[in-house]
N, C-alpha and C positions, 0 to 999 in steps of 0.2 A: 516309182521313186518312193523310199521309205520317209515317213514323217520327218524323223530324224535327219535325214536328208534334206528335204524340203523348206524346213525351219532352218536350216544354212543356207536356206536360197541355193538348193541344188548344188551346192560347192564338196568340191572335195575337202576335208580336212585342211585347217592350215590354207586356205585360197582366201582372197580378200572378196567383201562381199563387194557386189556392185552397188552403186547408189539407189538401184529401188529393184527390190524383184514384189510377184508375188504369185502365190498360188492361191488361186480362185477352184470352188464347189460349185457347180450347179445344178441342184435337182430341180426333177420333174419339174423342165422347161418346156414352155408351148406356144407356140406362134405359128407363123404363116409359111407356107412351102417345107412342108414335113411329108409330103407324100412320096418322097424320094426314098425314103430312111426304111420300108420296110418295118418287119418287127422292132424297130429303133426308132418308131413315132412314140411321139407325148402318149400317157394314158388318153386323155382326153382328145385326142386327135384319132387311135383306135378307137375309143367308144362311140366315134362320133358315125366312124366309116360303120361301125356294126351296128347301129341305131336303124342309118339310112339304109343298110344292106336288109336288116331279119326284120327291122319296127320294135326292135326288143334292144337292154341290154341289160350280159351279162355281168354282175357288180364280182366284186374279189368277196369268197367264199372268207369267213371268221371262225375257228373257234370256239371265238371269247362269249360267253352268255353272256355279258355285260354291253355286246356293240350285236348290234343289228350288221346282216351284210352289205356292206359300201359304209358302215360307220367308222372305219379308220380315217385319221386325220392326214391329208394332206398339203405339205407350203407350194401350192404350182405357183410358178414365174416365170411369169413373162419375158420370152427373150428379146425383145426393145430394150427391158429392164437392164438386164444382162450385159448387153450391150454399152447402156448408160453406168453400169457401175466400172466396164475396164476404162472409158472416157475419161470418167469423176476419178480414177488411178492416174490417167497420165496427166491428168491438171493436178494433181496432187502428189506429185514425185519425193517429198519424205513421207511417205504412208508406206509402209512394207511388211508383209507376212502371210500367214496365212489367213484365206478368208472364205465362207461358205456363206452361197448364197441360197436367202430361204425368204419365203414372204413374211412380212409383219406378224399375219395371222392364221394359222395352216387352220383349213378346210375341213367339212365333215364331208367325205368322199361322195355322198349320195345328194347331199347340199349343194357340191359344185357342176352337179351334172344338170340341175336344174335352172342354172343363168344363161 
């Protein structure tokens, strides 16, 4: 669905909008029972299999001479969280649009492999 689109709440032109839509973002989610998913687990659910698999892990290669590799910033959330924010939508039914979900504080990649 195009943006455009989706800021109508999915409506055709000219359709009356419904009393609450919205379209939720969620990156780099990670919780529990991901092992199902394949190359579609969290990074940190693969890092975590390939830790226990070699004893090593491989971080995401950088270009930038200003970051170290694993120094890119990432928002992981938690999908409980996730969960709790479509809840806190239906107790809150004039809230409507679009919304991405990200954490408070995104992460030094090589930082969050160490909690």
């Amino acid at each position: 669905m195009s943006s455009t689109a989706a800021s109508r709440g999915g409506l055709a032109a000219g359709e009356p909008a419904p009393s609450q839509w919205a379209g939720l973002k969620f990156f780099n989610v990670y919780g529990p029972n991901e092992y199902h998913k394949g190359s579609m687990r969290s990074v940190l659910v693969q890092l975590h299999a390939q830790a226990k698999t070699t004893g090593k892990l491989r971080l995401f290669q950088i270009a930038s001479t200003r970051l170290c590799d694993g120094g890119q910033l990432r928002d992981f959330v938690y999908s409980r969280d996730c969960a709790q924010i479509i809840l806190w939508l239906l107790d809150h039914p004039k809230i409507s649009g679009l919304l991405t979900s990200a954490a408070a504080r995104p992460a030094v990649f090589w930082t969050s492999r160490r909690r």
